[in-house]
PyMOL Python script that loads the backbone (N, CA, C, O; Angstrom):
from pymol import cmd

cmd.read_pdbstr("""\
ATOM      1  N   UNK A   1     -29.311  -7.566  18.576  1.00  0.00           N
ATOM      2  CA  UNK A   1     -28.012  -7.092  18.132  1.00  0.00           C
ATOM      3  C   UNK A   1     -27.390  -8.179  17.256  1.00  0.00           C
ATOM      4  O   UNK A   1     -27.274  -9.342  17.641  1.00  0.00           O
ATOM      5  N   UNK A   2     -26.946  -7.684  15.905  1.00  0.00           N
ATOM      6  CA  UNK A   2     -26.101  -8.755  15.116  1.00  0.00           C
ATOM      7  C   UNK A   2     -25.200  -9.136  15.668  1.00  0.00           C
ATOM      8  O   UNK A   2     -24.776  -8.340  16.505  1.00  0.00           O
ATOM      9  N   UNK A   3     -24.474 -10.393  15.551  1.00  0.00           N
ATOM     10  CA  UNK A   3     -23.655 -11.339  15.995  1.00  0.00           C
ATOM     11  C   UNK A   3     -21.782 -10.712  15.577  1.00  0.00           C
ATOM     12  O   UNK A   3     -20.747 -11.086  16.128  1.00  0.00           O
ATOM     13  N   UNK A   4     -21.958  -9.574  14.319  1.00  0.00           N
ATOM     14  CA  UNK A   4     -20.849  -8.998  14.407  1.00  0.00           C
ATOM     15  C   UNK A   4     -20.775  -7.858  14.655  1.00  0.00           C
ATOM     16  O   UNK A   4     -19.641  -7.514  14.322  1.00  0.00           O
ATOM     17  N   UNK A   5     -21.394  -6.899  15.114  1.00  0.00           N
ATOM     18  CA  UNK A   5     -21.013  -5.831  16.156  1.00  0.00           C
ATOM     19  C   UNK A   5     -20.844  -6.292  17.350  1.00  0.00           C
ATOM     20  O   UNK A   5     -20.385  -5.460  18.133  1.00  0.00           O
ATOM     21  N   UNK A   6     -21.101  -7.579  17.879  1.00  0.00           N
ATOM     22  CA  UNK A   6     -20.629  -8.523  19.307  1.00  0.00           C
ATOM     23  C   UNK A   6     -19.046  -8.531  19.046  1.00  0.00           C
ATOM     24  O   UNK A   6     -18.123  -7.902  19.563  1.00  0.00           O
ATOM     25  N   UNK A   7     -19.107  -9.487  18.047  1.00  0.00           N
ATOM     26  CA  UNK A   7     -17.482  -9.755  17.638  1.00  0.00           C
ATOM     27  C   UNK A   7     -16.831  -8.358  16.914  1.00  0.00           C
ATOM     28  O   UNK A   7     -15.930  -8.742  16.168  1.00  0.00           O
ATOM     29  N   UNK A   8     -16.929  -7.226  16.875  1.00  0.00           N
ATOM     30  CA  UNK A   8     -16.490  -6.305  16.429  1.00  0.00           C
ATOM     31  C   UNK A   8     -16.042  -6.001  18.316  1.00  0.00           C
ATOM     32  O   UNK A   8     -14.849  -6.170  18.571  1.00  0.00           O
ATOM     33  N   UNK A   9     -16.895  -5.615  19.425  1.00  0.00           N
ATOM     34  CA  UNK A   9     -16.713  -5.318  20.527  1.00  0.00           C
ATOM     35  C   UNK A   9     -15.974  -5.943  21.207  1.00  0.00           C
ATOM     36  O   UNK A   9     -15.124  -5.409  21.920  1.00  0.00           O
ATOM     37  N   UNK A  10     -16.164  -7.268  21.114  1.00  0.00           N
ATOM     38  CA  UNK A  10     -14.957  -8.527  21.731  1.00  0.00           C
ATOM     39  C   UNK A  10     -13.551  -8.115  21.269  1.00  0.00           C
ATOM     40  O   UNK A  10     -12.640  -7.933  22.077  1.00  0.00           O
ATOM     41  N   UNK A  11     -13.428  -7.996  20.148  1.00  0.00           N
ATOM     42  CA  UNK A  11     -12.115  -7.556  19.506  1.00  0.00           C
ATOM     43  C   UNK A  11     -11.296  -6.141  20.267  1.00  0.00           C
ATOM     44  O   UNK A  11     -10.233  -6.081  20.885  1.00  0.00           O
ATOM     45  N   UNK A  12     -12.262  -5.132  19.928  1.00  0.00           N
ATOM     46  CA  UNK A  12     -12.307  -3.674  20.612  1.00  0.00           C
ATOM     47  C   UNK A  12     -11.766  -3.935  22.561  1.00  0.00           C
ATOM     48  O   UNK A  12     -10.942  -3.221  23.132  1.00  0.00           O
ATOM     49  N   UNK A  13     -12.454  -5.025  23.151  1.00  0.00           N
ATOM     50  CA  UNK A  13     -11.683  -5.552  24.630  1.00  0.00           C
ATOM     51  C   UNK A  13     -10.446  -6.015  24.343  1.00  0.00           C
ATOM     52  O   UNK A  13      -9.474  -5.641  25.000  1.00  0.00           O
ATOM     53  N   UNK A  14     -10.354  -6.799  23.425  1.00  0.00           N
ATOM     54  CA  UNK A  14      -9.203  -7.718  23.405  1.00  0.00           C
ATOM     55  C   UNK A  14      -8.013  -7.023  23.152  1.00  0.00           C
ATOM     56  O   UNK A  14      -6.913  -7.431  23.523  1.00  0.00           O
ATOM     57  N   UNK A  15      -8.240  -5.783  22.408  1.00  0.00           N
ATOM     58  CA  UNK A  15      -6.802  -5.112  22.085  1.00  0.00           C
ATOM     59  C   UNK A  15      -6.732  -4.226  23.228  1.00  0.00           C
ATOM     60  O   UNK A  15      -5.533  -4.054  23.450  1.00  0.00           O
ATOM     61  N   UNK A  16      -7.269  -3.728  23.869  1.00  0.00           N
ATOM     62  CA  UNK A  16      -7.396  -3.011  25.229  1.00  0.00           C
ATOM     63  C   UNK A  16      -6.407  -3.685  26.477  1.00  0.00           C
ATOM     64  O   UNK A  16      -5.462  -3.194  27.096  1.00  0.00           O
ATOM     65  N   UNK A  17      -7.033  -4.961  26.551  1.00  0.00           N
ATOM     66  CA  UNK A  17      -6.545  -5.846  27.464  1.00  0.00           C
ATOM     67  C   UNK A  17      -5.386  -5.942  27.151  1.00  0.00           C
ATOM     68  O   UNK A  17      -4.652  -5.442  28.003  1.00  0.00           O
ATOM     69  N   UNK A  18      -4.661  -6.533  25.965  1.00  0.00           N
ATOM     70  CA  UNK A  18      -3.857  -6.533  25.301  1.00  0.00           C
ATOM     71  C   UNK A  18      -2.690  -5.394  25.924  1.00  0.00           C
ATOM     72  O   UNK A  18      -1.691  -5.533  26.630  1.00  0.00           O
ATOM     73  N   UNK A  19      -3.314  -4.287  25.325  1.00  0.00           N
ATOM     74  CA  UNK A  19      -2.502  -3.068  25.647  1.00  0.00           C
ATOM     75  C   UNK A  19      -2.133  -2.940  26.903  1.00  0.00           C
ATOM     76  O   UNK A  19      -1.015  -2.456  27.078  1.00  0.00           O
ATOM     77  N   UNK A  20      -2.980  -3.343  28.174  1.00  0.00           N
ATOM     78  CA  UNK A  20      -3.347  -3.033  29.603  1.00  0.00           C
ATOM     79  C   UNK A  20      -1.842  -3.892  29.992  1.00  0.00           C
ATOM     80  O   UNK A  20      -0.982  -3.424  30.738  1.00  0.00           O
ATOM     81  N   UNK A  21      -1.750  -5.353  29.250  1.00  0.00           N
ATOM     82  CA  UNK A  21      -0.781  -6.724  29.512  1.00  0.00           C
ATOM     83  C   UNK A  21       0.355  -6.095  29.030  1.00  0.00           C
ATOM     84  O   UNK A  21       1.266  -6.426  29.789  1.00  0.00           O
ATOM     85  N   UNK A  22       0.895  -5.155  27.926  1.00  0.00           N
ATOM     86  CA  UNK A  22       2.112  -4.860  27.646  1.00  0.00           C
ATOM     87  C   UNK A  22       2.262  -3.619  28.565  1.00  0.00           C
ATOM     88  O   UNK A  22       3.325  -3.753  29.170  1.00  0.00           O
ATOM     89  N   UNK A  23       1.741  -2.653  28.864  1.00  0.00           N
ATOM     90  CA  UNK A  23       1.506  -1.699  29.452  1.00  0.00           C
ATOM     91  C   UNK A  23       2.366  -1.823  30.988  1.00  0.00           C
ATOM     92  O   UNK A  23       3.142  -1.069  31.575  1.00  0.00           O
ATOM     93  N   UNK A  24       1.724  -3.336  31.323  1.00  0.00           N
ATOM     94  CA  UNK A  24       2.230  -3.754  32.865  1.00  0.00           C
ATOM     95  C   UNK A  24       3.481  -4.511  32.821  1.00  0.00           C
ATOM     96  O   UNK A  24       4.000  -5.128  33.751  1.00  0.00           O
ATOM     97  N   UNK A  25       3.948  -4.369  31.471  1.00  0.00           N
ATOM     98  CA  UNK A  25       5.332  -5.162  31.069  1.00  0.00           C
ATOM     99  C   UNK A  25       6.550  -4.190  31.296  1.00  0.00           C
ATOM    100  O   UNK A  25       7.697  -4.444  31.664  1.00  0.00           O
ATOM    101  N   UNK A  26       5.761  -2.635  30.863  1.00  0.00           N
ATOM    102  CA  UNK A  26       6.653  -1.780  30.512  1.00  0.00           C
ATOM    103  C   UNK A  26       7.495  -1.453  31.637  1.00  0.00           C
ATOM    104  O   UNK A  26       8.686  -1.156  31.536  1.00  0.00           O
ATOM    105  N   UNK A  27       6.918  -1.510  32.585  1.00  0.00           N
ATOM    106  CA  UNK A  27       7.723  -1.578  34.178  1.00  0.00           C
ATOM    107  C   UNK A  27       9.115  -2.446  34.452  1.00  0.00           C
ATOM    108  O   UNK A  27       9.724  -2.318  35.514  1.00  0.00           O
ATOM    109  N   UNK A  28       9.469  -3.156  33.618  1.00  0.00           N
ATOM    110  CA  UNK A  28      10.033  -4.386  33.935  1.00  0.00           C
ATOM    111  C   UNK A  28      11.431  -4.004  32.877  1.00  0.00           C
ATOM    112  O   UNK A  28      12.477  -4.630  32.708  1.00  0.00           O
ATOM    113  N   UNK A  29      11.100  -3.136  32.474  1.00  0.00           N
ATOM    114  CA  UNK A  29      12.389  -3.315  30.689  1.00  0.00           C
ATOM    115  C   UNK A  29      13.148  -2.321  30.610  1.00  0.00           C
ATOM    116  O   UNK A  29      12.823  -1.318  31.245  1.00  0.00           O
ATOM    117  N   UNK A  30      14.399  -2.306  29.795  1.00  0.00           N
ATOM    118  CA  UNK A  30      15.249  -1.040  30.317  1.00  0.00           C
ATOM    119  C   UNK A  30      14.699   0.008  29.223  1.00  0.00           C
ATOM    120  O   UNK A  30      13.775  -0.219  28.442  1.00  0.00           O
ATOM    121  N   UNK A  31      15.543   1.353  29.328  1.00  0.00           N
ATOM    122  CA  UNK A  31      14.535   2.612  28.974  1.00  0.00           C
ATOM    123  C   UNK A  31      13.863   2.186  27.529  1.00  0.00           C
ATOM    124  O   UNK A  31      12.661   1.952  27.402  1.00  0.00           O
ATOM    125  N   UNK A  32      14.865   2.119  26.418  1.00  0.00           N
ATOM    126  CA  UNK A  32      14.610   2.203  25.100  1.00  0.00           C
ATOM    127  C   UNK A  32      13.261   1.016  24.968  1.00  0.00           C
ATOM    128  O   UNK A  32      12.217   1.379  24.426  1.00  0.00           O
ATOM    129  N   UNK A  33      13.381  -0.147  25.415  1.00  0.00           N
ATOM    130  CA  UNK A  33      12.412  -1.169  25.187  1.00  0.00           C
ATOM    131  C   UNK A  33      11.088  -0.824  25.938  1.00  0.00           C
ATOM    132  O   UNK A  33      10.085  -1.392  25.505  1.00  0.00           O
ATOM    133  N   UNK A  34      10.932   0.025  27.002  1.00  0.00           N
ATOM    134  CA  UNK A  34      10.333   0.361  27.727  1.00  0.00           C
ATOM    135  C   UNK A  34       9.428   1.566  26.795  1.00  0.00           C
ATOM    136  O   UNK A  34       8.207   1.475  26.669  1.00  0.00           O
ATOM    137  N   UNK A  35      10.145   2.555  26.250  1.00  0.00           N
ATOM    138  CA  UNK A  35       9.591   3.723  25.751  1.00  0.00           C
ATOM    139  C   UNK A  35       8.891   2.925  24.278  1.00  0.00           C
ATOM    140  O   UNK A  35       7.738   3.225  23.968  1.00  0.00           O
ATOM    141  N   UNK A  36       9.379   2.294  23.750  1.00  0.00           N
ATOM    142  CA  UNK A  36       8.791   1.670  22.572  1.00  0.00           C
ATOM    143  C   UNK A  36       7.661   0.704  22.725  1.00  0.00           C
ATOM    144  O   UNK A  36       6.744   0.723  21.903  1.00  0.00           O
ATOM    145  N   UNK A  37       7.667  -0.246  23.848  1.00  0.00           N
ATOM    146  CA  UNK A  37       6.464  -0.377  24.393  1.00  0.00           C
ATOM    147  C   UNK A  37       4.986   0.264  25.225  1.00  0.00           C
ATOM    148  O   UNK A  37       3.810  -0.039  25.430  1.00  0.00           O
ATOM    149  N   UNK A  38       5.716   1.055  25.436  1.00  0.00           N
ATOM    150  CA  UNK A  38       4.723   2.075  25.782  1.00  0.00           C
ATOM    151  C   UNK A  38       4.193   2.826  24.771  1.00  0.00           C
ATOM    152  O   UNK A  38       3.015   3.103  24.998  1.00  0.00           O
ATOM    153  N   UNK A  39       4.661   3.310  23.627  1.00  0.00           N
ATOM    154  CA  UNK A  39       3.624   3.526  22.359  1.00  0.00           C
ATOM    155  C   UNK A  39       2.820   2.547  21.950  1.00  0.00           C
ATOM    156  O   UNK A  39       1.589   2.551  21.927  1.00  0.00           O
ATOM    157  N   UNK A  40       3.657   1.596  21.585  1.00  0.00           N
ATOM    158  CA  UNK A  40       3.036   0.238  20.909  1.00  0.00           C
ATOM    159  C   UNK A  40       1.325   0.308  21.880  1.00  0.00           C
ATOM    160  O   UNK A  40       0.251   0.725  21.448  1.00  0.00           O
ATOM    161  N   UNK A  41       1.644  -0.273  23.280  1.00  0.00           N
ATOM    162  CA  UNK A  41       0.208  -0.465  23.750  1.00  0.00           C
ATOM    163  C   UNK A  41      -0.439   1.343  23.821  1.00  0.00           C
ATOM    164  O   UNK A  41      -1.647   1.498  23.640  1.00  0.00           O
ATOM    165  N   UNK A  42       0.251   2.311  24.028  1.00  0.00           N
ATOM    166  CA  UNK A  42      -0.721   3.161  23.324  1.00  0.00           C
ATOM    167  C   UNK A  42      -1.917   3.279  22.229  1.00  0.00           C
ATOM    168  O   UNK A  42      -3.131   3.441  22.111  1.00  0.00           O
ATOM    169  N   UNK A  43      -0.923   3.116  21.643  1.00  0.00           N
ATOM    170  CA  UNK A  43      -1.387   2.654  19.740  1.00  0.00           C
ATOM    171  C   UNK A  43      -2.644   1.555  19.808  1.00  0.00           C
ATOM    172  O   UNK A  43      -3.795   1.743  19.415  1.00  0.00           O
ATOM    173  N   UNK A  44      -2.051   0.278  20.460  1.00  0.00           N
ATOM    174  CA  UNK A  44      -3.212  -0.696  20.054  1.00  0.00           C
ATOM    175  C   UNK A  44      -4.389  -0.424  21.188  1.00  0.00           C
ATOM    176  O   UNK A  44      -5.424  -1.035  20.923  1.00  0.00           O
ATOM    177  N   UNK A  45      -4.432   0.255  22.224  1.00  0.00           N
ATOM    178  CA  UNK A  45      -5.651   0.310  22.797  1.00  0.00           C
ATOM    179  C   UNK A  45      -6.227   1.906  22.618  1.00  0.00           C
ATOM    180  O   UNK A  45      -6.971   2.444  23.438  1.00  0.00           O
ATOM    181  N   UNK A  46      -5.615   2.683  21.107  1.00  0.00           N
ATOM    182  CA  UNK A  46      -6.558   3.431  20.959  1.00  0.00           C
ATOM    183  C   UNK A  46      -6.995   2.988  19.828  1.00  0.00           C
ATOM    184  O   UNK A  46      -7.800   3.749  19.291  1.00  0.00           O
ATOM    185  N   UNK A  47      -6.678   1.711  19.080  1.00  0.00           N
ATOM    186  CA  UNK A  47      -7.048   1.189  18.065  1.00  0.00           C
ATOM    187  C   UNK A  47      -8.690   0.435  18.704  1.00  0.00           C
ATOM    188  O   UNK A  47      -9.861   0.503  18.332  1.00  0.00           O
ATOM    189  N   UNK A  48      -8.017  -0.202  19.735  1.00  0.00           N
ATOM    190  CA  UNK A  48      -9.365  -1.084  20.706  1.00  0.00           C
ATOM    191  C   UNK A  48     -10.671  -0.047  20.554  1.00  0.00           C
ATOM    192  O   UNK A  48     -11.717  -0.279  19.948  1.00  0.00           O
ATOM    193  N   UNK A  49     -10.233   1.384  21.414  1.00  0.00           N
ATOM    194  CA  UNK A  49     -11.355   1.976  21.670  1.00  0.00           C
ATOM    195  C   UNK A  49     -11.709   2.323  20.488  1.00  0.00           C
ATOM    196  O   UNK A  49     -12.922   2.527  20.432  1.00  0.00           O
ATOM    197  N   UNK A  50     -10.947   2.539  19.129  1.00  0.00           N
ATOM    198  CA  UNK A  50     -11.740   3.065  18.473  1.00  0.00           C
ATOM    199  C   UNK A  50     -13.144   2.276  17.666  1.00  0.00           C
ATOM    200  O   UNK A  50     -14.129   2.824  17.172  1.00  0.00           O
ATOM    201  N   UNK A  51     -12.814   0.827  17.748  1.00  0.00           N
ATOM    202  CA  UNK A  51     -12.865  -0.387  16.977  1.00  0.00           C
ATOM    203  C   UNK A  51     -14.763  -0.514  18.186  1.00  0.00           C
ATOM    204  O   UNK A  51     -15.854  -0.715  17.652  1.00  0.00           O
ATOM    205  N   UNK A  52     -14.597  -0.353  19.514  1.00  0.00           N
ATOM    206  CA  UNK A  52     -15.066  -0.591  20.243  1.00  0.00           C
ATOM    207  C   UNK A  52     -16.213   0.825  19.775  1.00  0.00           C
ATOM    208  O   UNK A  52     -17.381   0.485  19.582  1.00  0.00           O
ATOM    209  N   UNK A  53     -15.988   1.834  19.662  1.00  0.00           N
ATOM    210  CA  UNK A  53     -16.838   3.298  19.154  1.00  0.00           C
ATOM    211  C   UNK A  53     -17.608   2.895  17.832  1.00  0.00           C
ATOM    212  O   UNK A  53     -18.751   3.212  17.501  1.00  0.00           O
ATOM    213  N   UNK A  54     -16.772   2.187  17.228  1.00  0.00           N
ATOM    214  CA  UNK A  54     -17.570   1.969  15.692  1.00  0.00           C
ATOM    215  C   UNK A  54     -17.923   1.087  15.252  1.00  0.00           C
ATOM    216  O   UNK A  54     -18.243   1.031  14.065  1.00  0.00           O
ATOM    217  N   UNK A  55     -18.016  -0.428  16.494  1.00  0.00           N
ATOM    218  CA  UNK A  55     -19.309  -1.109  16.671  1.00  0.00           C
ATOM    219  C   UNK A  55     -20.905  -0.864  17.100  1.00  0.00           C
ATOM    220  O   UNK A  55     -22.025  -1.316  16.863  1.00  0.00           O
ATOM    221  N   UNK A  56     -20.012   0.506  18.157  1.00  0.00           N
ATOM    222  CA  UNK A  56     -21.551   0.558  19.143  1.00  0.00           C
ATOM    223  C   UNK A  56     -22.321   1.817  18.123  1.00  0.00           C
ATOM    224  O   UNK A  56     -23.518   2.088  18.216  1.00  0.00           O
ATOM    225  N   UNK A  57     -21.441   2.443  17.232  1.00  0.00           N
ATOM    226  CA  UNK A  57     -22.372   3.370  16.357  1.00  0.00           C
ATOM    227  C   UNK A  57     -23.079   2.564  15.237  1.00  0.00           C
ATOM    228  O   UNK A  57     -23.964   3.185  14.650  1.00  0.00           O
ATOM    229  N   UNK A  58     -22.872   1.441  14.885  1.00  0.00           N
ATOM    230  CA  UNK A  58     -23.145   0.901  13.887  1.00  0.00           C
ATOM    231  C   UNK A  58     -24.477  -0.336  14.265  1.00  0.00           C
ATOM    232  O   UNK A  58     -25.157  -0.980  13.465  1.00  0.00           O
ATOM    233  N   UNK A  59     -24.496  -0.340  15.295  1.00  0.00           N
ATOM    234  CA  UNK A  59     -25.995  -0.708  16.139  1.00  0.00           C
ATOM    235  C   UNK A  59     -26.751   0.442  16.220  1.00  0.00           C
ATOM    236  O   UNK A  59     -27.769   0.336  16.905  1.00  0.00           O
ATOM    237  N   UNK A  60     -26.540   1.483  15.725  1.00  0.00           N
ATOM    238  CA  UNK A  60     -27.539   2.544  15.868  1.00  0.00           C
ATOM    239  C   UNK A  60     -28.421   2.708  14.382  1.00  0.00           C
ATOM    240  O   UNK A  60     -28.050   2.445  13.238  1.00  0.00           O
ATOM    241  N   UNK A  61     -29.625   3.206  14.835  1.00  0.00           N
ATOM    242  CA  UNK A  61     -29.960   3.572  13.583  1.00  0.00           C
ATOM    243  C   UNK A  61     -29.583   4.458  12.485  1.00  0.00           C
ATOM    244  O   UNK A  61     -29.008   5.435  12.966  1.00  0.00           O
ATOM    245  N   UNK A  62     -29.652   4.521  11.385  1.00  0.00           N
ATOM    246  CA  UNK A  62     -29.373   5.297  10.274  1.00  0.00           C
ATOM    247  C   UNK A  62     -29.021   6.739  10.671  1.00  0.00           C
ATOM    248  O   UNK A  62     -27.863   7.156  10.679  1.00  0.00           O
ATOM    249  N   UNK A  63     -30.136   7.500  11.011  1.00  0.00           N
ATOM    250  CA  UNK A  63     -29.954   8.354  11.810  1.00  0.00           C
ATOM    251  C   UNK A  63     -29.939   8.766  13.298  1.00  0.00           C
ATOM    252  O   UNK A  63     -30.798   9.363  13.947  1.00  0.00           O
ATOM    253  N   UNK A  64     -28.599   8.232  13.702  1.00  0.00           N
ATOM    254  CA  UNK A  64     -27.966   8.044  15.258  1.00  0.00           C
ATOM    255  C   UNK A  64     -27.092   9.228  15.334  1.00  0.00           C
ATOM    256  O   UNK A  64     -26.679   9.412  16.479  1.00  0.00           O
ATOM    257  N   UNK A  65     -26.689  10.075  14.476  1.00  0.00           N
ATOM    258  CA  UNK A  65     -25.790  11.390  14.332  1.00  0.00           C
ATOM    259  C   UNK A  65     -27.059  12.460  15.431  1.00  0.00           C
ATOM    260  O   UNK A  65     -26.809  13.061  16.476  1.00  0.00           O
ATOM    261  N   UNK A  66     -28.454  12.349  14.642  1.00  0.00           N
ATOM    262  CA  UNK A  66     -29.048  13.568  15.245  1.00  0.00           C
ATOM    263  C   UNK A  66     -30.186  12.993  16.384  1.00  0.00           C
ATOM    264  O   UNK A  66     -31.009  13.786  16.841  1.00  0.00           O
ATOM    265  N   UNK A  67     -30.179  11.576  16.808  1.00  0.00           N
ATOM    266  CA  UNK A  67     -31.122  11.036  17.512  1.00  0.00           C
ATOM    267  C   UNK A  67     -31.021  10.791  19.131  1.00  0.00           C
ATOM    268  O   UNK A  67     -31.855  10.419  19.956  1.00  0.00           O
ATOM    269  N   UNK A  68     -29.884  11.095  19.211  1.00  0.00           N
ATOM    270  CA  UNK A  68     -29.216  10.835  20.718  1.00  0.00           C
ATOM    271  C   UNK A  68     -28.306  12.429  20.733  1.00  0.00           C
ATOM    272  O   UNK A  68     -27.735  13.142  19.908  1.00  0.00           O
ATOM    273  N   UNK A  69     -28.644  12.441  22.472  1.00  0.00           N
ATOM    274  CA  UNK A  69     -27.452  13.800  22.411  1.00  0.00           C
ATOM    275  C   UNK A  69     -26.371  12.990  22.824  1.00  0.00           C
ATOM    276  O   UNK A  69     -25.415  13.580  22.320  1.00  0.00           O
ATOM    277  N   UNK A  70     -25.796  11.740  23.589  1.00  0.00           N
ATOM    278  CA  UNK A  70     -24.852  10.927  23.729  1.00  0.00           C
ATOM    279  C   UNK A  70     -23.939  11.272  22.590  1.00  0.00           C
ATOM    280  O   UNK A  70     -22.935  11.950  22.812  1.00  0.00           O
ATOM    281  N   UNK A  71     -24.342  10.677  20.906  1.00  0.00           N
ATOM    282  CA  UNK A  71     -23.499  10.576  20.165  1.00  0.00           C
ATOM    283  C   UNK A  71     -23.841  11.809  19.528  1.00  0.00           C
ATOM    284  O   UNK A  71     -23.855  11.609  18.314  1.00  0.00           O
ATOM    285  N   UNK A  72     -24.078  12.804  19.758  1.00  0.00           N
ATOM    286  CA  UNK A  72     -23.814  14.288  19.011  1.00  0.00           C
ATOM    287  C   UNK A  72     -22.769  14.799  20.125  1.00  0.00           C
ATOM    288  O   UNK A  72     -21.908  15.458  19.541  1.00  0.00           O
ATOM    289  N   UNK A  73     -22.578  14.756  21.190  1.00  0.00           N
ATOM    290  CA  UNK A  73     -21.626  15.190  21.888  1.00  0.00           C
ATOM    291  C   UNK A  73     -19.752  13.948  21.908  1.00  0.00           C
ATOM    292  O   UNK A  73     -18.570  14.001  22.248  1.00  0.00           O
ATOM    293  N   UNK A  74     -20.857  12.959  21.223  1.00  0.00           N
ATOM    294  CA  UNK A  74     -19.205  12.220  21.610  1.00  0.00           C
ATOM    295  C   UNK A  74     -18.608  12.492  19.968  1.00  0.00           C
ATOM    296  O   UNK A  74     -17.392  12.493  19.778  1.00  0.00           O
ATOM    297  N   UNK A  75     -19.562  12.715  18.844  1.00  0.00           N
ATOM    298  CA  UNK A  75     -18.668  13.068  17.867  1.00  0.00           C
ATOM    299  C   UNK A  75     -18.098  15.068  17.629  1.00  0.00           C
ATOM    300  O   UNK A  75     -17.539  15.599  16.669  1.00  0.00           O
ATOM    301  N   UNK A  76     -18.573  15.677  18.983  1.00  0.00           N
ATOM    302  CA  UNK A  76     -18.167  16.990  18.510  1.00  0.00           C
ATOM    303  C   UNK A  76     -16.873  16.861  19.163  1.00  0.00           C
ATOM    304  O   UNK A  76     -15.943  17.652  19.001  1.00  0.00           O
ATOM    305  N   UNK A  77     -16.845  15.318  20.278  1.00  0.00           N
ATOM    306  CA  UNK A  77     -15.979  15.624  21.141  1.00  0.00           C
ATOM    307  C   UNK A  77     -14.469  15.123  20.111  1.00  0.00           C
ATOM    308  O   UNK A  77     -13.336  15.252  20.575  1.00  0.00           O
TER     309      UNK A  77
END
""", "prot")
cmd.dss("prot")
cmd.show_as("cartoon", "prot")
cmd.util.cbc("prot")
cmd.orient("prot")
């Protein structure tokens, strides 16, 4: 595995975690700061997963669309 679909995946955790750390903040803050943080880590840990999806497709071969039923079902999904 190349050394940057690693660091493409590390990244893809890091905004996750990220999100997980503001996420457990949101408990703590009054409504308005609360509701705006709660998108925010929305936002960045569907940025994570997506970042995290289009490392692990990009370790696939050329033709990884029709070679796996994994990723024919996760892109109909």
């Amino acid at each position: 595995m190349d050394i940057w679909y690693q660091i493409g995946i590390f990244v893809g955790f890091f905004f996750v975690g990220l999100a997980l750390y503001i996420f457990r903040g949101c408990r703590k803050s009054s409504y308005p700061a609360n509701f705006t943080n709660f998108i925010f880590s929305i936002s960045i840990s569907t940025a994570g997963v997506l970042i995290i999806i289009a490392s692990l497709a990009a370790i696939q071969p050329h033709n990884w669309y029709t070679s796996s039923q994994f990723w024919r079902m996760l892109i109909i999904g």
